[in-house]
Each structure stands twice: as C-alpha cells, then as structure tokens.
C-alpha atoms as one frame of an Amber mdcrd trajectory, in Angstrom:
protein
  25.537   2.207  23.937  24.081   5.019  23.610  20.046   5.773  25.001  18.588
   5.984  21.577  19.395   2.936  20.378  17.318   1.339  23.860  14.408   3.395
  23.244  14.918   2.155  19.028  14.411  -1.385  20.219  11.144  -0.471  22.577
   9.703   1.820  20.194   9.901  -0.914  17.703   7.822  -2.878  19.322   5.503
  -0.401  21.051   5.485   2.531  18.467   4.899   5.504  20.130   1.885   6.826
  17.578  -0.112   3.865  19.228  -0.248   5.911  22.743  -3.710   6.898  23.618
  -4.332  11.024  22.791  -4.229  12.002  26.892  -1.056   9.899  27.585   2.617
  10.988  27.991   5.043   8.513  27.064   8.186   8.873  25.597  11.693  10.182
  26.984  10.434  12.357  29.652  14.177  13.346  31.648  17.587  13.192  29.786
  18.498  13.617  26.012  18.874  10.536  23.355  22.833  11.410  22.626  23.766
  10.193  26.475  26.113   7.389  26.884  23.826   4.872  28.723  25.516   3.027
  31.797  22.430   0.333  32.060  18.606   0.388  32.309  16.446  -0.482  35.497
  12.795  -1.652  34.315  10.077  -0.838  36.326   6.202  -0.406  36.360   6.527
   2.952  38.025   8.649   5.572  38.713   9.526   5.959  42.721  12.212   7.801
  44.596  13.105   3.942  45.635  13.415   3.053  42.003  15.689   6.195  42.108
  18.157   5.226  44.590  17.858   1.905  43.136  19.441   3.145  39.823  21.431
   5.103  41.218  22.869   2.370  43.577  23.336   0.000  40.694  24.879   2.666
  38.106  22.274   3.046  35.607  21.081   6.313  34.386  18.190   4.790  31.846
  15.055   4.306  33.745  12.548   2.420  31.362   8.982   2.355  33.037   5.489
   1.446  32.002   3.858   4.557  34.019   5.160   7.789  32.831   5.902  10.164
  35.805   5.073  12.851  33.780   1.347  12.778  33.338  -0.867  16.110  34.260
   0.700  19.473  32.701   3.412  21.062  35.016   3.942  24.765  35.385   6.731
  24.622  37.742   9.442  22.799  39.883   9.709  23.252  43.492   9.412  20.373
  45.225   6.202  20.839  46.355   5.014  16.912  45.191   6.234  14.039  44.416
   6.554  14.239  40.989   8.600  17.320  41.416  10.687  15.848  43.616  11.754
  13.162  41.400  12.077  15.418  38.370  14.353  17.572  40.410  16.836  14.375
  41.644  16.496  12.800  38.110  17.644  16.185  36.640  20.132  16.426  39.818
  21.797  13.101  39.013  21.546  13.013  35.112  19.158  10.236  35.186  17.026
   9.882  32.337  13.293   8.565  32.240  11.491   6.961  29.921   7.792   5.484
  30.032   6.161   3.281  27.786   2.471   3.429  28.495  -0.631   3.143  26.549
   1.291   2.337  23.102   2.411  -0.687  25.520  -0.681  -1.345  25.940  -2.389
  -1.094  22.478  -0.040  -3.910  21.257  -0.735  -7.895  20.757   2.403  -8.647
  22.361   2.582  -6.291  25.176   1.030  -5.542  28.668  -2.211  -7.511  28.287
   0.012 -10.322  26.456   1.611 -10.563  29.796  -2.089 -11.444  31.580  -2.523
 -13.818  28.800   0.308 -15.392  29.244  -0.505 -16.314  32.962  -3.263 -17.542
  32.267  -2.564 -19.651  29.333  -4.691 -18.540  26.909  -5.163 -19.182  23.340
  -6.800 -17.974  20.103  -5.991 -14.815  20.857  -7.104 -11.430  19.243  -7.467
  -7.935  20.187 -10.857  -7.096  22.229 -10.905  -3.721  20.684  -9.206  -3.308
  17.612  -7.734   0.461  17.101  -8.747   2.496  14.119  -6.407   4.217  11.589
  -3.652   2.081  12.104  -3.344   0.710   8.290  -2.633   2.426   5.626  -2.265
   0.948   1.898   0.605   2.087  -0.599   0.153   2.309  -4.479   2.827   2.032
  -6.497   3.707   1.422  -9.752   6.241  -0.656 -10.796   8.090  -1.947 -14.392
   6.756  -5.568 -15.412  10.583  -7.027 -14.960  10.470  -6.198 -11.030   7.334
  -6.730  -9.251   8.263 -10.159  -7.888  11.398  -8.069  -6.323   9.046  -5.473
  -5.229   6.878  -7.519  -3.397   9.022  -9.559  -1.843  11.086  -6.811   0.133
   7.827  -5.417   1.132   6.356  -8.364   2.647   9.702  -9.015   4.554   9.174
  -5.657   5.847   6.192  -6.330   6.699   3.590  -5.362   4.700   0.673  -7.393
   3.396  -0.537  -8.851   6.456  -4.108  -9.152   6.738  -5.528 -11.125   9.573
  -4.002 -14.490   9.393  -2.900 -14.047   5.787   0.471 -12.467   4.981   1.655
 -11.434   1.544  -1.613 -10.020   0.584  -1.274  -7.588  -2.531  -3.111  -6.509
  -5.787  -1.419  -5.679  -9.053  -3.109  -4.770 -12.768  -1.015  -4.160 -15.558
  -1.103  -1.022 -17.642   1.623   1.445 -19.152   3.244   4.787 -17.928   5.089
   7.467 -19.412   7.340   9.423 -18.067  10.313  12.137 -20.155  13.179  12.314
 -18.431  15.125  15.843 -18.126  18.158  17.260 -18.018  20.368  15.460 -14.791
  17.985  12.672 -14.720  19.484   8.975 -14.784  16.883   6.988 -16.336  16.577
   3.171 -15.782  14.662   2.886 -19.067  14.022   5.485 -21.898  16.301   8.434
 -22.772  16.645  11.689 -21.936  14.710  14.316 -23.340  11.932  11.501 -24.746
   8.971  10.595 -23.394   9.051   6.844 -22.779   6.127   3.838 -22.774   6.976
   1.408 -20.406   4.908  -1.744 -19.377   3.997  -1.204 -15.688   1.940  -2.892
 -12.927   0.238  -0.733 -10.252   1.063  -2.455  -6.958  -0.879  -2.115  -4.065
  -0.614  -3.517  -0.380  -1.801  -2.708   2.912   0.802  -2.332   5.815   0.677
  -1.646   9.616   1.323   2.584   9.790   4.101   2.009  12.819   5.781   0.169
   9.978   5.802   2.667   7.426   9.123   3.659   7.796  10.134  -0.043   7.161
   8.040  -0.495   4.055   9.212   2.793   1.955  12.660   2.301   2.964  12.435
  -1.630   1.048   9.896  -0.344  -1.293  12.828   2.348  -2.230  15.782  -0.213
  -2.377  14.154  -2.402  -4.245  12.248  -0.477  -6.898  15.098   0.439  -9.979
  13.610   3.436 -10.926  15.222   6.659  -9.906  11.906   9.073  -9.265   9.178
   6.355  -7.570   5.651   7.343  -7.996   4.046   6.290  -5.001   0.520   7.107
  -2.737  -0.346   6.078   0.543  -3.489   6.480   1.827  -4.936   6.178   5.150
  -7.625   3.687   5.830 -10.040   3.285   8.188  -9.691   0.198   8.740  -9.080
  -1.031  12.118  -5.816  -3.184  12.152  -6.532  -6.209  14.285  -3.165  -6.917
  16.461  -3.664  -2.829  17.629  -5.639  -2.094  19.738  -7.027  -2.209  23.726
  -7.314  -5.770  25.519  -6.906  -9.476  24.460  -9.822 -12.133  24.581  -8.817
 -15.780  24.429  -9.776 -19.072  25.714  -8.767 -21.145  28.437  -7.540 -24.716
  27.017 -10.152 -26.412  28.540 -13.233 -25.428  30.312 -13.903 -24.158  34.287
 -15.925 -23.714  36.474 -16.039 -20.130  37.710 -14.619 -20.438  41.319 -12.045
 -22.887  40.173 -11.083 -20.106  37.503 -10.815 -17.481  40.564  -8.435 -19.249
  42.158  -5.834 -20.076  39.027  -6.429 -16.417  38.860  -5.466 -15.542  42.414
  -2.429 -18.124  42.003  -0.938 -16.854  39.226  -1.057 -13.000  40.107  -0.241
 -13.377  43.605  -3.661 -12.159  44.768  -4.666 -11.310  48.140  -8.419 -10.804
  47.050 -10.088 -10.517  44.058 -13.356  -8.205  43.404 -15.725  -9.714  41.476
 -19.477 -10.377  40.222 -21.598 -13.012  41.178 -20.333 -16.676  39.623 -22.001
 -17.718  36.985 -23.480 -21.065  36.480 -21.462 -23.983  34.369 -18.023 -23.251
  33.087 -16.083 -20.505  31.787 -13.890 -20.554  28.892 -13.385 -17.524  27.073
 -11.554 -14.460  28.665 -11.194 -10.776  27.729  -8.142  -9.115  29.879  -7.350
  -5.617  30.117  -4.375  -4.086  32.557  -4.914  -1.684  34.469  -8.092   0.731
  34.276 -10.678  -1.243  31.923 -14.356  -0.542  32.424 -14.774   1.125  29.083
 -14.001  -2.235  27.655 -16.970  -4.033  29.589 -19.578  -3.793  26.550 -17.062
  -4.994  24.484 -16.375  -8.088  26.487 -19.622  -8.562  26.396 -20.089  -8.067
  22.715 -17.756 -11.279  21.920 -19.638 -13.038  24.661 -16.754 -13.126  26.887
 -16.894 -15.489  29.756 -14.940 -13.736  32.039 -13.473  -9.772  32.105 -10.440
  -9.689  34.067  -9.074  -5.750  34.945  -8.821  -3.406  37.181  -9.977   0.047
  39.026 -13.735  -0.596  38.907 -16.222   1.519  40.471 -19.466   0.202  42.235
 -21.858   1.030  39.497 -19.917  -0.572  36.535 -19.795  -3.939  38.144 -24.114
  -4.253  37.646 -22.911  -3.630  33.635 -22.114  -7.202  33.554 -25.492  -7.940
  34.041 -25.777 -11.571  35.110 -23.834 -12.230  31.700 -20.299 -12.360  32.487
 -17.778 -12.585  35.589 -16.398  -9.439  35.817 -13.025  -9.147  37.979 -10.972
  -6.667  39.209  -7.579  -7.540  40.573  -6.106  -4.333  41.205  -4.330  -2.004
  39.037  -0.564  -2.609  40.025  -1.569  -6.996  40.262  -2.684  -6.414  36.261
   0.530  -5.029  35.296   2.964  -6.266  37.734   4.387  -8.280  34.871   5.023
  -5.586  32.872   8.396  -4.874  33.992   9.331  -8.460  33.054   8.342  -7.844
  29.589  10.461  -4.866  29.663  13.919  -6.530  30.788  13.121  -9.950  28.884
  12.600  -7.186  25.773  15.969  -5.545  25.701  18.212  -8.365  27.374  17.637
 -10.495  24.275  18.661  -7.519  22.072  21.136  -6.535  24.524  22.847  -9.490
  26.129  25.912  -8.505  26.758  24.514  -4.946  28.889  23.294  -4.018  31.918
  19.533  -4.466  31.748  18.166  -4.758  35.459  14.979  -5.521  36.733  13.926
  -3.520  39.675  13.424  -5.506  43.118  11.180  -2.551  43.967   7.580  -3.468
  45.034   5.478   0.020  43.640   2.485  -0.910  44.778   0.726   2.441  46.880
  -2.176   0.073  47.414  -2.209  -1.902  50.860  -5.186  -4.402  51.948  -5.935
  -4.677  55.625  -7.585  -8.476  56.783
C-alpha cells in the first residue's frame, strides 16, 4: 500500500479543486511513493496525535485541519507548528489534511451533523459556483446509445434529482483522413460524410477525469472532436452547509437538548427560542456566520455552527434559532467519517481512529 492510493480514495470523494481559495489541504509532510504502514484519522494535528502514530506504527496521518495553514518562512521550533513539522520530518511521518473540499461536499463534514440529527430532504445551503461543466461531442449515429451509457455510469448527466440527462441533434461531419491515420469509417486520403449526432451532457468538474476517460473508450473513432465548457451554473450537492428537516416537528428547547445529547454538549450558545416548533435546519461545521443570511433565505428554522461573535447573533433577528456549539463539538465526527471512509475500501489495513481528544477549548462551571 502505498500513500497515494489512500489519498486516491479521499480525494475521490472530497476532490481537492473544491477547497476554498485561502485553504491548504492536501499532502502537506512526506511524498506519495512511501510505503504506508497505516493511517491514524484525526480532526487535528497534535504532538499527541504524533506520538500516537508513532506508538501504533503508522506514518499516514489523515486530518480534517491542515497544520499547515499561514505561509511559513522558516523552521526553528519557535511554535507549534514548527515543532511538529520538524518531528514529522524527523520521523518520516507524512501529513495529510482534508479541509474545506471536506467540507464543500453533500456527503462530508456537515453530512456528519446531519446525520446526528436525523435529518432529511437534504440539499446544500449554499450551492458552489463553477463546479459543472458540459461536454459536446459528436458522435456516429451507430454509437450514441454506447456513448451515453458509459458516460452516465461515470457519472455524468446528473441534474438535480434526474440522472441521465443529455441532448443530441443529428447532422453530418466530414472529416479526410491522412497519411498514418486509422480510420473507423471513410478512407484515407478522402474526405468522408458520415451521419453524426452532437452529444451534449453536463457533468460534475471533480469528475472530469472520469467522464473523458469513458467518453474515450467508448467512442470508435480514432481523433474525438470534443468541447467542454465551463458553466456557471452552481452544482447543487457542492457547496457550503446542509439544510434539512427534522422528521417531525419540535419545540425549540426540546430541539436544544437532542442537540446537546447527540454532540456531547456541555453548553450551547444560542438566540432567544422562538415560539411553536422547529423543523427545518441549516448546519454548518465549524466557523459559519457567513452562512446566516442564507439560512435565513430558505427560512431555516434553526442554524446550527460554530465560532460566533456577539454582533452576528442579533443577524438572526427574531427569525431563526441561531446556535453555536463550538468549533471542535461541530466537527468532532469528522474523524469518524474519515476511518469509516477508507476501512471500507481498505479492510484488510491498518486504518486507526485516534483516541486523542483535540479540543484547545475548556469550559469552566
């Protein structure tokens, strides 16, 4: 096993062109060719999550938080994060994080705070632009059912709750093939009319790789002529938070308490409760107040994140119960996602969950 084919598996599901511009995530210590003895998942990186790898032979830290994060123009020890670069180095341990692009999934971090709270109908809050592009093609009469079909099994043609979505017109194209060519139709050295059907589908862009390596397997001709464009359309399982409902409906204080059950909650910052029942919920982990208007836009119930400041909490404005649960309580989960992630790919290796509590936040009572 070598590293690469771990962070293949995470990147597959978390593509790393979905990180946010300001983030660092990727392999930050350690090269992709290493043998890897095991991974340790983790929400953050620690110099106990170090000796905890360490202690249970892995060199493959996978963590949410990248430890990497603010430019660095040297290594002396002088922080923490130099410190740990330094022993990671030391001890050929290799780091990887998986942050934002984590979070700008369906199925990822805020899937996690779904999940705990059992909530259905889900969609993105805020749905990320530029993530769908749409590929032209044109095909010969005899193979567009073959085209399309190894498309849409690699995925493309989903739109919203359809799948298989496409658009074809027929037509003809000529092409003269030269010297060297192998033509599937026509000869060489004369131009040839063939009965074609310009294709086109829309497809997810972390996917692209996917769709052009089916769209090139299963076309017959030798040259493809091809065009993808980007859209600006926003692709709706990308994208920052999840809103849902709650099965049924709650009253507000009865909701604060599932929530302080399920996350293990010591106290919970919130708004003033709101009158009736609650029943749909917009979640963000971790830092989420520029998400507020947009919870409000949907006419969210309830906003559950983290790290807000005094002022933000009026921008709920008697509308919505805003919460804030802590950063590390949002995304404490995380790390379960992480391990449940690659031991189902990998059940036979050393995936670990870390027993490591990285909370730096401490309540007094």
């Amino acid at each position: 096993m070598k590293i690469i084919d771990i962070v293949q598996e995470l990147e597959a599901k978390a593509p790393p062109m979905y990180q946010e511009s300001y983030d660092n995530s990727g392999l930050l210590t350690g090269s992709y060719d290493w043998d890897c003895s095991g991974v340790l998942c983790t929400l953050d990186v620690t110099e106990a999550v170090m000796e905890e790898a360490l202690s249970r032979n892995v060199n493959l830290i996978v963590a949410h938080h990248p430890l990497i994060f603010k430019g660095l123009k040297r290594l002396t020890g002088a922080n923490y994060v130099e410190r740990l670069l330094i022993k990671a180095i030391e001890n050929k341990l290799a780091i990887y994080a998986i942050h934002t692009n984590l979070d700008n999934v369906i199925e990822g971090v805020n899937a996690t705070i779904a999940n705990k709270l059992g909530l259905v109908e889900r969609s993105v809050l805020d749905p990320k632009p530029n993530t769908v592009r749409k590929l032209s093609v044109y095909v010969p009469q005899t193979h567009v059912g073959a085209v399309q079909d190894a498309l849409f099994a690699a995925g493309a043609g989903s739109i919203g709750n359809y799948t298989e979505c496409s658009f074809f017109a027929a037509g003809s194209g000529t092409f003269k093939a030269g010297q060297g060519a192998q033509p599937y139709v026509g000869s060489v050295g004369s131009r040839h009319v063939e009965a074609e059907v310009k294709l086109e589908t829309v497809y997810e862009v972390g996917n692209e790789r996917s769709v052009l390596a089916a769209l090139k397997i299963s076309h017959p001709y030798e040259e493809i002529a091809y065009d993808l464009y980007q859209l600006e359309n926003a692709y709706s399982k990308i994208g920052s938070g999840i809103v849902g409902k709650l099965p049924k409906p709650v009253n507000s204080a009865d909701f604060l308490q599932v929530l302080k059950n399920q996350f293990g909650l010591s106290l919970i910052r919130h708004t003033q409760l709101l009158p009736g029942t609650v029943q749909k919920v917009a979640v963000c982990g971790g830092a989420g107040s520029f998400l507020i208007n947009k919870a409000l836009a949907v006419k969210a119930d309830v906003f559950v994140t983290a790290d807000l400041k005094y002022h933000e909490f009026f921008e709920a404005d008697g509308r919505m119960l805003l919460c804030d649960i802590g950063h590390f309580e949002s995304e404490q989960f995380t790390r379960d996602w992480l391990t449940d992630v690659l031991q189902q790919k990998f059940p036979n290796f050393a995936v670990l969950k870390s027993v490591q509590n990285t909370n730096p936040v401490y309540y007094y009572f």
